[in-house]
C-alpha positions as CSV (number, residue, x, y, z in Angstrom):
1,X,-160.6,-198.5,59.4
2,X,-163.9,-197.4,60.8
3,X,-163.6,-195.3,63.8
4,X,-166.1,-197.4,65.7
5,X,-164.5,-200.6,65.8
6,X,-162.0,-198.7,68.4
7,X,-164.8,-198.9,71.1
8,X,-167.0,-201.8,69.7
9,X,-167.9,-205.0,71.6
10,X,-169.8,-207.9,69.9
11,X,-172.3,-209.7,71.0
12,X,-172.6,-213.0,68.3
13,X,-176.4,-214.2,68.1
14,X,-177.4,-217.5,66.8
15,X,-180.5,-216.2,65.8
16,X,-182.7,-219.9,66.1
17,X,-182.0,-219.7,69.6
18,X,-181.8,-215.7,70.8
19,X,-185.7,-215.1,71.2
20,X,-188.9,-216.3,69.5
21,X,-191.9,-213.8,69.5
22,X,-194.6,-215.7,67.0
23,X,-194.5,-219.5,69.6
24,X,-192.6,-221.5,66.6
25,X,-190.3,-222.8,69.1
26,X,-187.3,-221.1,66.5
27,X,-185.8,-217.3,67.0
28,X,-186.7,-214.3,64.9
29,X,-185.3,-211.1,64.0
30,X,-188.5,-209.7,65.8
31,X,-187.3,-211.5,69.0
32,X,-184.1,-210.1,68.3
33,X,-185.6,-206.2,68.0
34,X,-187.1,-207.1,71.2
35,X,-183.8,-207.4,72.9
36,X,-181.9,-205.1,71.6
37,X,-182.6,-202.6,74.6
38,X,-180.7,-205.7,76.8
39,X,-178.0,-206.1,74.1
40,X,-177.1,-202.1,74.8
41,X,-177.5,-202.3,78.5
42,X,-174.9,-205.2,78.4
43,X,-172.4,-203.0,77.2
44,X,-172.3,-204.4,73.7
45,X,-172.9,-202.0,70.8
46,X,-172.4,-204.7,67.4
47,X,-173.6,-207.3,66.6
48,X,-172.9,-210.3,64.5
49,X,-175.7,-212.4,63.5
50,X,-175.2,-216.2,62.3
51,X,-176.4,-216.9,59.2
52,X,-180.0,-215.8,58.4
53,X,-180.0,-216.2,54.6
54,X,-182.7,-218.5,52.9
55,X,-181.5,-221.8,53.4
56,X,-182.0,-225.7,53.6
57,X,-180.6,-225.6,56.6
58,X,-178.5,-229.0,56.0
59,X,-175.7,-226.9,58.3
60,X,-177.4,-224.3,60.2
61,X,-177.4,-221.8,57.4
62,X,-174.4,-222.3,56.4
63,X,-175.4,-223.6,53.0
64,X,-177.1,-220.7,51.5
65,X,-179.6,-221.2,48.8
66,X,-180.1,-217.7,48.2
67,X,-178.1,-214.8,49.3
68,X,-180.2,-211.7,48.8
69,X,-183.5,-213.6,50.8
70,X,-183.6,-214.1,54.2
71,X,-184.7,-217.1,55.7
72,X,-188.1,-217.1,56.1
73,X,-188.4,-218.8,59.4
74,X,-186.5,-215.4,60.7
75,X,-188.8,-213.2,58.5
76,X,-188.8,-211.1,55.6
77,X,-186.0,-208.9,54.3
78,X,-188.1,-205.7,55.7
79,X,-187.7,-207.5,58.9
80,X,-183.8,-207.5,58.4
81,X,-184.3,-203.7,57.5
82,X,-186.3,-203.1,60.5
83,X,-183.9,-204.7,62.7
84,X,-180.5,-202.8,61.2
85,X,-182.8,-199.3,61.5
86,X,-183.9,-200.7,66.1
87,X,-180.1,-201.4,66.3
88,X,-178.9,-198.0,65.1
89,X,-181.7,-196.3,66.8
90,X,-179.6,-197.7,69.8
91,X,-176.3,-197.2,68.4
92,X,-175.6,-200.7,67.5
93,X,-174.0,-202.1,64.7
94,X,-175.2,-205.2,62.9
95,X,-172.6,-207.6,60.8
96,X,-174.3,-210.5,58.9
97,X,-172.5,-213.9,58.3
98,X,-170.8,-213.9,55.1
99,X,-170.5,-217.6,53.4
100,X,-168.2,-217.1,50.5
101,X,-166.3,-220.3,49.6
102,X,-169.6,-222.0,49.0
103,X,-173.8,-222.2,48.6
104,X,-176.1,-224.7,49.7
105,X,-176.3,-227.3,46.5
106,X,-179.7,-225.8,46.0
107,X,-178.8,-222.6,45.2
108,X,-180.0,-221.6,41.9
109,X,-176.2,-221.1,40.6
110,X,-175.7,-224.4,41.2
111,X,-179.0,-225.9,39.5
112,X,-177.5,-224.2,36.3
113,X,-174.2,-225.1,37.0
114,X,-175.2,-229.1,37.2
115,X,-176.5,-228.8,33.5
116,X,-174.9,-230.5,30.8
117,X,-174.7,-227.2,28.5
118,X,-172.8,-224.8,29.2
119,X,-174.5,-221.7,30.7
120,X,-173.8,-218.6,32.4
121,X,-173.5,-220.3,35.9
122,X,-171.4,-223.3,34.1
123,X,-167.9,-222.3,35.8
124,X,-169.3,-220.8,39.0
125,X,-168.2,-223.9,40.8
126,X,-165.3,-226.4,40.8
127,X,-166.2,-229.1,38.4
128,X,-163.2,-232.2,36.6
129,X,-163.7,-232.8,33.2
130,X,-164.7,-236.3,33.3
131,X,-167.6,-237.7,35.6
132,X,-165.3,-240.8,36.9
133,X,-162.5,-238.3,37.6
134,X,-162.2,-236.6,40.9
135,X,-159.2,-234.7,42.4
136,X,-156.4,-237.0,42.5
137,X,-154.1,-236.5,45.3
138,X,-155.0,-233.1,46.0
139,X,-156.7,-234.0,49.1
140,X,-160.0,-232.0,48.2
141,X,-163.3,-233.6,48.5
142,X,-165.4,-234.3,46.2
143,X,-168.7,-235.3,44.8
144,X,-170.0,-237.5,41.2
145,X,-173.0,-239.3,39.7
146,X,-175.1,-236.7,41.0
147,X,-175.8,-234.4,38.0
148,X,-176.0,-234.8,34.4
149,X,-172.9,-233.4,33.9
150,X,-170.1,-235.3,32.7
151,X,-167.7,-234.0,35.9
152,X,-167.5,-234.6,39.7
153,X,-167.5,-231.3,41.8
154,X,-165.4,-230.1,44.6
155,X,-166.6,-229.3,47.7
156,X,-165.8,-226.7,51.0
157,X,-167.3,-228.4,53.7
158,X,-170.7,-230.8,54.2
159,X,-171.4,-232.6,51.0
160,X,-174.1,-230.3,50.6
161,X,-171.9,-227.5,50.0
162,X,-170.1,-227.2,47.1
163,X,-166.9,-225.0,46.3
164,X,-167.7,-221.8,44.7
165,X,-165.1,-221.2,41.6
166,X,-162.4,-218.4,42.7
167,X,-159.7,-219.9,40.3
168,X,-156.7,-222.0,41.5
169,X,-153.0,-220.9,42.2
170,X,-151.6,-223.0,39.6
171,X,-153.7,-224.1,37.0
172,X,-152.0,-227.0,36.2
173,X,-155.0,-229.0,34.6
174,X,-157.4,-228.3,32.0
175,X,-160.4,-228.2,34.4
176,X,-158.2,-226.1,36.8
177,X,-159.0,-222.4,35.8
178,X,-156.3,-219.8,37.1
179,X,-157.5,-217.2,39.5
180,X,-157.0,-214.6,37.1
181,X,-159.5,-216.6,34.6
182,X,-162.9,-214.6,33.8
183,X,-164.9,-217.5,35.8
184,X,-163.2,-216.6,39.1
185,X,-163.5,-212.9,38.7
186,X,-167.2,-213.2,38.2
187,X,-167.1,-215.6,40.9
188,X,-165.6,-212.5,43.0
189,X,-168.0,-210.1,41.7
190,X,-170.9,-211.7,42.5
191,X,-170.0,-212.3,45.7
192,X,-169.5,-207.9,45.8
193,X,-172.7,-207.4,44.6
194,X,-173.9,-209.7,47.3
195,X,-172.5,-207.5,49.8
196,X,-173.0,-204.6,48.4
197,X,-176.9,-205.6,48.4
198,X,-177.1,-206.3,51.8
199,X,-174.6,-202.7,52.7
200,X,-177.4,-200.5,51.1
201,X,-179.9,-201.4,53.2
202,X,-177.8,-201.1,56.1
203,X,-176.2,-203.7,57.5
204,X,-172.5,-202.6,58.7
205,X,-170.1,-205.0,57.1
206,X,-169.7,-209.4,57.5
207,X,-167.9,-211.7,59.3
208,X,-166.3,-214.1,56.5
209,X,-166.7,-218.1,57.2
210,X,-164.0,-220.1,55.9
211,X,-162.4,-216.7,54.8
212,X,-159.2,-217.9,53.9
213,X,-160.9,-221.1,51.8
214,X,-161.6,-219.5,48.0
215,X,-158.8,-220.0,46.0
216,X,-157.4,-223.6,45.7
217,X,-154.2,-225.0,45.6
218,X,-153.6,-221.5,47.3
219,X,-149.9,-221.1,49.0
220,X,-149.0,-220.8,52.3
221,X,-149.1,-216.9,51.8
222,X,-152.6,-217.5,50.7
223,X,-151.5,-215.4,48.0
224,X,-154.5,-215.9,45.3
225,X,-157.2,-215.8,48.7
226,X,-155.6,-212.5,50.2
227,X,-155.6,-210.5,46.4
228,X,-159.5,-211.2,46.4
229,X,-160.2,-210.1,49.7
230,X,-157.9,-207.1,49.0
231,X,-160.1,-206.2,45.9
232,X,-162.6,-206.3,47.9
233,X,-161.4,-204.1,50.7
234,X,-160.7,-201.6,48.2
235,X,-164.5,-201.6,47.0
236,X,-165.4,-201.3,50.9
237,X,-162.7,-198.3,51.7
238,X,-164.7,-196.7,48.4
239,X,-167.9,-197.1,48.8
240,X,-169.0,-197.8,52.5
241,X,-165.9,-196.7,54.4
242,X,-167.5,-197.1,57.7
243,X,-168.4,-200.8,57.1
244,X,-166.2,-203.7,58.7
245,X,-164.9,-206.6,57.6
246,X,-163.9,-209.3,60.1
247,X,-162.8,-213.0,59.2
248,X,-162.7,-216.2,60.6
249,X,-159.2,-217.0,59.1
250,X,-157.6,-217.6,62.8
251,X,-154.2,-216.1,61.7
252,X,-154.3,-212.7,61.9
253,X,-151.0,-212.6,60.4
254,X,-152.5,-213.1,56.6
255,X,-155.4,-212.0,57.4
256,X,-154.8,-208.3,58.4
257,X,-152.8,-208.0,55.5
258,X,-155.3,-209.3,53.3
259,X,-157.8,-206.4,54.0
260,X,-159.5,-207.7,56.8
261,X,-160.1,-205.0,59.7
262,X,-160.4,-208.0,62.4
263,X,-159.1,-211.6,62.9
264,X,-160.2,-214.3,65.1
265,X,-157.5,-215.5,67.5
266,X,-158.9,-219.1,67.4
267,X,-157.4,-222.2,66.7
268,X,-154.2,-221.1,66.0
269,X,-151.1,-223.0,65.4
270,X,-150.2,-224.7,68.5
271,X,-153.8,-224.1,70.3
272,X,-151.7,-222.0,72.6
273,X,-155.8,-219.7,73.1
274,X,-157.3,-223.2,74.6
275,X,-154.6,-223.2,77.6
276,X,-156.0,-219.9,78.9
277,X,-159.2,-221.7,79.4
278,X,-159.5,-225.7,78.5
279,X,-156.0,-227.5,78.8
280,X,-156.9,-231.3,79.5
281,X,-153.0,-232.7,79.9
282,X,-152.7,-230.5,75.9
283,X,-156.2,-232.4,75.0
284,X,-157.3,-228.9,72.9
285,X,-161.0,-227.6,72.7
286,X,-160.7,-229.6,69.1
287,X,-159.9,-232.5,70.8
288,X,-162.4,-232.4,73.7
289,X,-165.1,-231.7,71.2
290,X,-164.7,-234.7,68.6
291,X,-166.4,-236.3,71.1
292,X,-170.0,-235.2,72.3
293,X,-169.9,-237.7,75.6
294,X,-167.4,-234.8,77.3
295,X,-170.5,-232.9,78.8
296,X,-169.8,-231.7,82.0
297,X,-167.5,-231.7,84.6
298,X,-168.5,-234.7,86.4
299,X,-167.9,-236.6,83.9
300,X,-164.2,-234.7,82.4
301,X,-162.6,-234.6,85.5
302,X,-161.5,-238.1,86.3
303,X,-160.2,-238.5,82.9
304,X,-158.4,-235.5,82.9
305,X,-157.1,-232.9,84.9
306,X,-157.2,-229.7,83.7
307,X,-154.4,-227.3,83.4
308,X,-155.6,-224.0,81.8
309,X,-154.5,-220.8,83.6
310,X,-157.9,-219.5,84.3
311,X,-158.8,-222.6,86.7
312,X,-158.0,-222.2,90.1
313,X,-154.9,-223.5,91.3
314,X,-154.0,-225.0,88.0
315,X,-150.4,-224.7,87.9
316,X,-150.3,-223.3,84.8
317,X,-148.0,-220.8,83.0
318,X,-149.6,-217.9,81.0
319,X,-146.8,-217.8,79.1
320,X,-147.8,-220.5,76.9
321,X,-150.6,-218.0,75.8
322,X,-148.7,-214.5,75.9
323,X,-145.6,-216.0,73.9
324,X,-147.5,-216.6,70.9
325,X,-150.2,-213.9,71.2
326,X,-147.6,-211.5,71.7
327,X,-145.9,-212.4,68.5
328,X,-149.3,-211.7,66.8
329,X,-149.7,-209.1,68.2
330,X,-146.5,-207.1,67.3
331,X,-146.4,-208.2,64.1
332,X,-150.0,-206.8,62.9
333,X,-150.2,-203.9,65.5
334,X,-150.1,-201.5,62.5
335,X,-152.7,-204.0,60.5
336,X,-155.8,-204.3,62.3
337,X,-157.4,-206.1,65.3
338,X,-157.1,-209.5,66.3
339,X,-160.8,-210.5,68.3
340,X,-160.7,-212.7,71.5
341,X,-163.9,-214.5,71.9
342,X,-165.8,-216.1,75.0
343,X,-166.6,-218.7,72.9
344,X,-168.8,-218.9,69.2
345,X,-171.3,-221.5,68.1
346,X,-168.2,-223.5,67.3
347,X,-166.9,-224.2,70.2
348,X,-167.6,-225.4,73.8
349,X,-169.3,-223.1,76.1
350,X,-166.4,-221.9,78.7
351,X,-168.6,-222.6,81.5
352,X,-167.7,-226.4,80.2
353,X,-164.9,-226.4,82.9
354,X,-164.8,-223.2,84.5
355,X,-167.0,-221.8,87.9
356,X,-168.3,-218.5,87.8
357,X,-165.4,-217.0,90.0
358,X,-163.2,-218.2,87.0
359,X,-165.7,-217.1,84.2
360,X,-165.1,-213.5,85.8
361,X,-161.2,-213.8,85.8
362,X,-161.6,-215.0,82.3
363,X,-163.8,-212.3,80.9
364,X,-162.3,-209.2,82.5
365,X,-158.7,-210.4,80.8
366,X,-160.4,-211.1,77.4
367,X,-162.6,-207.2,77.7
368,X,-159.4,-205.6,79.3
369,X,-156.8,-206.5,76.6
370,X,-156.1,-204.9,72.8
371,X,-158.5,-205.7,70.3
372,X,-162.0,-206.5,69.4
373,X,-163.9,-208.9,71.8
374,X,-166.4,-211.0,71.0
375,X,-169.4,-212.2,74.0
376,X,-171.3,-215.2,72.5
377,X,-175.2,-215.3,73.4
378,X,-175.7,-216.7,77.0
379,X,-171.9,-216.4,78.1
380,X,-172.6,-213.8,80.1
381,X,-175.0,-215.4,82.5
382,X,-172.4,-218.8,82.1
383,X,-174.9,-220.9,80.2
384,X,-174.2,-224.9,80.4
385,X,-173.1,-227.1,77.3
386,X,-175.9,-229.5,77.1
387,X,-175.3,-233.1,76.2
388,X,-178.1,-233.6,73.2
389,X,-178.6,-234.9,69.6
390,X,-177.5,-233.2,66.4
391,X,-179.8,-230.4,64.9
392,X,-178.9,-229.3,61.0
393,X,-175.3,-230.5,61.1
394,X,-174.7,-229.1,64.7
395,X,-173.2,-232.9,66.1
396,X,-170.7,-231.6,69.3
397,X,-171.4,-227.9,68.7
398,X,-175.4,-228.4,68.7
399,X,-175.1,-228.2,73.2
400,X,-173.7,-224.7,72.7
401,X,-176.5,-223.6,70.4
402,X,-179.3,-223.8,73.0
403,X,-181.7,-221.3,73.4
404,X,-181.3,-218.1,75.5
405,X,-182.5,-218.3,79.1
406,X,-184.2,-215.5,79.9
407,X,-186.5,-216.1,82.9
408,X,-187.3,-219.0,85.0
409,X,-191.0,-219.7,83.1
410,X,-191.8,-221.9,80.6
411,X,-189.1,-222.3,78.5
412,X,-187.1,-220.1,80.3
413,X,-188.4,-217.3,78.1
414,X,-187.1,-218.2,75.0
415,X,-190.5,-219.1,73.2
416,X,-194.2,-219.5,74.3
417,X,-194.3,-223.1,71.7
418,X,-195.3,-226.5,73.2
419,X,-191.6,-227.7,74.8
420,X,-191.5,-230.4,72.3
421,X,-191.6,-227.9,69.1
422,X,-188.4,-225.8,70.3
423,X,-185.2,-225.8,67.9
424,X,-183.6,-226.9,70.5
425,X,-184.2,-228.0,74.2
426,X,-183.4,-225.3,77.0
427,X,-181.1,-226.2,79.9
428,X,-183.5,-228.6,81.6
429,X,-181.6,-228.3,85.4
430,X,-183.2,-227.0,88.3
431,X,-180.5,-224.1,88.7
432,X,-180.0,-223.2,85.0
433,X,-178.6,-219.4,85.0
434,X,-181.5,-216.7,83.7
435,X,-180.3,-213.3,82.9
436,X,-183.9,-212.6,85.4
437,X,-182.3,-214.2,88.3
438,X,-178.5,-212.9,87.7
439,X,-180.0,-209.2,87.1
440,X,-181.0,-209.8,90.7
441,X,-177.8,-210.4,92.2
442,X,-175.0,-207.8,92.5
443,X,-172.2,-210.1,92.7
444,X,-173.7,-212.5,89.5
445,X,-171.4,-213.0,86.2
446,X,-173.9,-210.8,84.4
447,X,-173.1,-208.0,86.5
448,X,-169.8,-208.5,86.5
449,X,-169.6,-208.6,82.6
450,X,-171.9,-205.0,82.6
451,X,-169.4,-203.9,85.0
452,X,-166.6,-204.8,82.6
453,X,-168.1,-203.5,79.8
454,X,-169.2,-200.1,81.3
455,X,-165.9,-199.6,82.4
456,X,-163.9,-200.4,78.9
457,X,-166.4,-197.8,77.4
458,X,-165.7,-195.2,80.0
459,X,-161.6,-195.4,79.3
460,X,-160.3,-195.4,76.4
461,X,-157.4,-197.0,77.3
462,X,-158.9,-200.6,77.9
463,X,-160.4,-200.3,74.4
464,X,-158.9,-201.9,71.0
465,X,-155.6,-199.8,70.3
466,X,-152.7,-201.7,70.7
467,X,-151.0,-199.9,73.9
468,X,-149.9,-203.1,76.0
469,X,-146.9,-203.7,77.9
470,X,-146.3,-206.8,80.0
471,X,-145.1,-205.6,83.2
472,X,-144.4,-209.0,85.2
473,X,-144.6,-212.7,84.0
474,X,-143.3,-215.8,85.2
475,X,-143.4,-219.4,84.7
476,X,-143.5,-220.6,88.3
477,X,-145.0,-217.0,90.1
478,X,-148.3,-215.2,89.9
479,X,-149.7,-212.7,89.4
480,X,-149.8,-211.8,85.8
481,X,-149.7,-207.7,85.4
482,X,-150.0,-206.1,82.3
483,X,-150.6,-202.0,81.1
484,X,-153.1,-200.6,79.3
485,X,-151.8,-197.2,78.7
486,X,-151.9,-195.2,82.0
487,X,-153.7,-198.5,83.4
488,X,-152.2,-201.3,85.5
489,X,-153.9,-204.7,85.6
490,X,-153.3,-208.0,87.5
491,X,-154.7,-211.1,87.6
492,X,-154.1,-213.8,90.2
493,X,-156.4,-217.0,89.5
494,X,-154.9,-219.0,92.4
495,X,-156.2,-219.8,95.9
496,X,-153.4,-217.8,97.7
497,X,-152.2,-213.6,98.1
498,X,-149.1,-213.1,95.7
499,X,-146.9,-210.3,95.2
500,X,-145.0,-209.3,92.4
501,X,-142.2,-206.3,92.6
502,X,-143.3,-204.2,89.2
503,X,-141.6,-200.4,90.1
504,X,-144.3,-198.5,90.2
505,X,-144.9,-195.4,92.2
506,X,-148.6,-196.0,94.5
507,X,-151.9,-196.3,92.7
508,X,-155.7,-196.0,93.6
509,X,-157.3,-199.0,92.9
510,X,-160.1,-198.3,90.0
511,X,-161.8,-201.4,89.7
512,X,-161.8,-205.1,91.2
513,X,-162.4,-208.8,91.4
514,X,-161.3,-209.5,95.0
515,X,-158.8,-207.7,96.4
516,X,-155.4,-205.8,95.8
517,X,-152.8,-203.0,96.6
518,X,-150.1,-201.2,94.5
519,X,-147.9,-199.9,97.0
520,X,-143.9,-199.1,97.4
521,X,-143.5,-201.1,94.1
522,X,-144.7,-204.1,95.0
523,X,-148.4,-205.1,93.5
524,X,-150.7,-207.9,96.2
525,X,-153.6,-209.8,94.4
526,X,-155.8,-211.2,96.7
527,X,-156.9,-215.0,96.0
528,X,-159.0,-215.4,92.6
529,X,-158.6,-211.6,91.6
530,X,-158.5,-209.0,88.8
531,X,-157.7,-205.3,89.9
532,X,-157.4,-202.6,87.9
533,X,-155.1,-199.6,89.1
């Protein structure tokens, strides 16, 4: 496990719409190298940058053409360099955006593989043996009549992205190849060197998309899936030991266990993560973002009330979350690190639904409890969603991939390009949030998430380890107190004092939202609060 993932906090960049610095209304890894100063005086030292490979850009980047170029529109791969070399000048750690389970169909691997002779690249995907024959009732889909050879391919994702060729569980076909077969371990080992490319020149490690997606007809164990990514933890503990390797597999369960150093709690079984900030009568983030018309508050809340705990005066019962995170977390406390995020360029921005007095509640439970967190771009000056077309496959998720709002001139500081050239519009309202206007206000989210994050760094308790202890929970009362080692924390997102009787001797308040006391046993949380004793 590297050390530094103990005391690391990630701030995820979309890196179209972090910061443009040559006016091509699109983001750079220059613009990037000119915030990293920012980045670090946040409070986050890692990064994780979305994917920045030479690309088509049919889903964002998602569909890589070429995995050892970067995308030109970012800059060169000395750029890259440049940027790994500013960020540890700072002491920041950079993860790139690992796409495994698939390339872009223009990747030259898949040119070859489309041939009708077979070549070295002839089995690097997942082709049938018949061009009228696709997968049956396997439930995979699929793609024919587009190449000369006789086969239809599967794919991972868009229909631009088809399934690279890591074998199947049970090869129970002739065009099925096991995932012991030579294809699939050359499948895997190109995928290493791939890595291991990008690892010499210093990048610190990946997060995996789709991680758990490679081998197909996989168990529930994930079985053939969690021996590649093993084999390839074993490479990493060799040969860059102080690399990480975090996955969006959203059961931590596996994908600990599998070799992964970090797991995304997202979208896990039940949605139990979504109560803690968007509960619409059990209508989960997934559900509110199938459609794009959801925008904004004025137009959720007289279709839906909303029941998360962070929302003031909600009614609701953090126990829905704890119960199932708790499980989670006891079973792979030995394993790794699950990751809590604010939110990721998947998802709805939190600010969706939630005020600024509840983004705060929010944040300091997510940066106060076990793990690695994750702050996505603009969270932590509460940037809007933004009701607005698609943009390379972006449909709902393209309003929470807006560019950064830096100031209140032109553009809000993003870019110096003609408005109607940016990658994407900026928030167009008259009081859109600017990290130059928040860094003016004491009491702003920003400074309350430096705040946070200064004070994780400073005590080790509050950091990643797994030390919690649930100290009082209840279906019907509030406050919520947990420990953090020799730290006691309460939160109390309702409009009233409560008290809760927790046993402990008196304690000096160290840090606060609001108000509260810890005295003669009994814990008081002031209305909308987070204290820290």
């Amino acid at each position: 496990m590297p050390a530094w993932l103990k005391n690391a906090v990630f701030y995820e960049i979309y890196p179209q719409s972090f910061c443009d610095s040559n006016a091509d209304g699109i983001g750079d890894f220059n613009g990037i190298i000119s915030k990293l100063d920012y980045i670090r005086d946040l409070g986050c030292n890692a990064l994780w940058i979305n994917p920045c490979f030479d690309s088509p850009f049919k889903d964002a980047g998602y569909d890589v053409r070429d995995y050892k170029k970067a995308a030109p529109r970012y800059g060169s791969n000395d750029d890259l360099v440049r940027l790994f070399e500013e960020a540890h000048q700072r002491g920041i750690k950079v993860l790139l955006d690992l796409v495994p389970g698939h390339t872009s169909e223009e990747h030259e691997w898949f040119r070859k593989s489309k041939e009708p002779v077979r070549n070295e690249y002839w089995d690097r995907y997942i082709w049938t043996d018949f061009c009228f024959k696709g997968t049956g009732n396997l439930g995979y889909p699929y793609v024919g009549g587009e190449a000369d050879r006789a086969g239809t391919y599967l794919l991972n994702f868009f229909k631009c992205q088809p399934a690279l060729n890591y074998g199947w569980l049970d090869a129970d076909e002739d065009w099925k190849m096991s995932c012991d077969s030579e294809a699939a371990f050359a499948t895997r080992e190109a995928m290493k060197d791939v890595m291991r490319f990008w690892m010499d020149q210093g990048c610190d490690g990946f997060r995996v998309d789709m991680a758990s997606s490679l081998v197909k007809g996989d168990d529930k164990k994930k079985t053939g899936t969690s021996r590649i990514w093993r084999n390839i933890r074993e490479m990493m503990d060799r040969d860059y030991p102080e690399c990480a390797l975090i996955s969006e597999w959203s059961d931590p369960k596996l994908a600990l266990r599998a070799g992964f150093h970090c797991d995304f709690l997202l979208n896990q079984p039940g949605e139990a993560y979504s109560t803690l900030v968007r509960d619409y009568h059990n209508h989960t983030d997934r559900a509110i973002m199938s459609d794009p018309y959801f925008t904004g508050m004025e137009h959720t809340l007289p279709k839906y009330e909303d029941h998360s705990f962070f929302k003031m005066d909600s009614g609701s019962d953090i126990r829905r979350f704890m119960d199932d995170y708790l499980e989670v977390y006891e079973d792979t406390r030995k394993c790794g690190y699950i990751s809590m995020i604010t939110c990721n360029h998947d998802t709805v921005r939190p600010s969706f639904n939630m005020t600024q007095d509840e983004l705060k509640l929010f944040y300091a439970f997510l940066f106060t409890m076990p793990g690695v967190p994750f702050l996505y771009y603009g969270d932590e000056i509460g940037m809007r969603y933004l009701s607005i077309p698609t943009k390379e496959g972006g449909y709902f998720r393209t309003g929470s991939r807006t560019p950064m709002q830096w100031d209140g001139s032109e553009n809000h500081g993003f870019s110096k390009a003609e408005k109607e050239n940016l990658y994407l519009p900026t928030d167009p309202a008259w009081d859109a949030p600017t990290v130059e206007a928040q860094s003016k206000d004491p009491d702003s989210l920003l400074n309350t998430v430096k705040s946070l994050l200064k004070l994780r760094s400073e005590h080790s308790d509050l950091q990643a380890d797994p030390n919690l202890e649930i100290l009082y929970v209840s279906r019907r009362d509030l406050p919520f107190v947990y420990k953090r080692g020799k730290r006691i924390l309460a939160v109390n997102p309702s409009s009233e004092i409560v008290y809760a009787n927790i046993g402990t001797p008196d304690r000096d308040l160290l840090w606060s939202i609001g108000s509260g006391t810890l005295k003669d046993g009994t814990i008081t949380v002031g209305a909308q609060s987070f204290v820290i004793f």
